[in-house]
C-alpha positions in Angstrom: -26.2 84.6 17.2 -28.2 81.6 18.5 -26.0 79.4 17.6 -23.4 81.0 18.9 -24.7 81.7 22.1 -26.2 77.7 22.4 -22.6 77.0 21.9 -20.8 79.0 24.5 -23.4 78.2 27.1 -21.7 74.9 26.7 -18.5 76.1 27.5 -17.9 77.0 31.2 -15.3 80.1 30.3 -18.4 81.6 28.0 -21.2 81.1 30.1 -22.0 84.7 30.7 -23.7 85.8 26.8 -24.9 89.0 28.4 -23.2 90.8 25.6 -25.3 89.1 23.1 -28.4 90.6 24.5 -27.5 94.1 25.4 -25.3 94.7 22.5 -25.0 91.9 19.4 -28.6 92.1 19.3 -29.4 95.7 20.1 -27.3 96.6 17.0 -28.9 94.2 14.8 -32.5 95.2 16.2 -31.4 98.4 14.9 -30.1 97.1 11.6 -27.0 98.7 12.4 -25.0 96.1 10.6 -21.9 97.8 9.5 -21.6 99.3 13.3 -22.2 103.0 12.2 -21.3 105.2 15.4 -22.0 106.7 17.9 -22.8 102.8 19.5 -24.8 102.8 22.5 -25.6 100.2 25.1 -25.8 98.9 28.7 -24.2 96.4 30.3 -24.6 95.1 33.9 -25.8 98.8 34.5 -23.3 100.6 33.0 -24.0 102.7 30.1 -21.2 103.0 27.0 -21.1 105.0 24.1 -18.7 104.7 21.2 -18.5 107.6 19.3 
């Protein structure tokens, strides 16, 4: 994910890598690695579930 975010940081059309904190990360924090639902996260204040 570093890597990936360095890159789009490079790339004007990618420069927001919000979702690699509050989500991309979040689930692999959590070790979730196969996504397993219910996913939870917030983004720009909003919360989302997937269930």
């Amino acid at each position: 994910m570093n890597v990936r975010k360095a890159a789009m940081l490079r790339e004007e059309a990618h420069s927001d890598t919000s979702r690699i904190e509050t989500m991309q990360r979040l689930f692999l924090a959590a070790g979730n690695y196969d996504l397993h639902t219910p996913l939870t996260w917030k983004t720009y204040g909003d919360s989302y579930t997937i269930r």
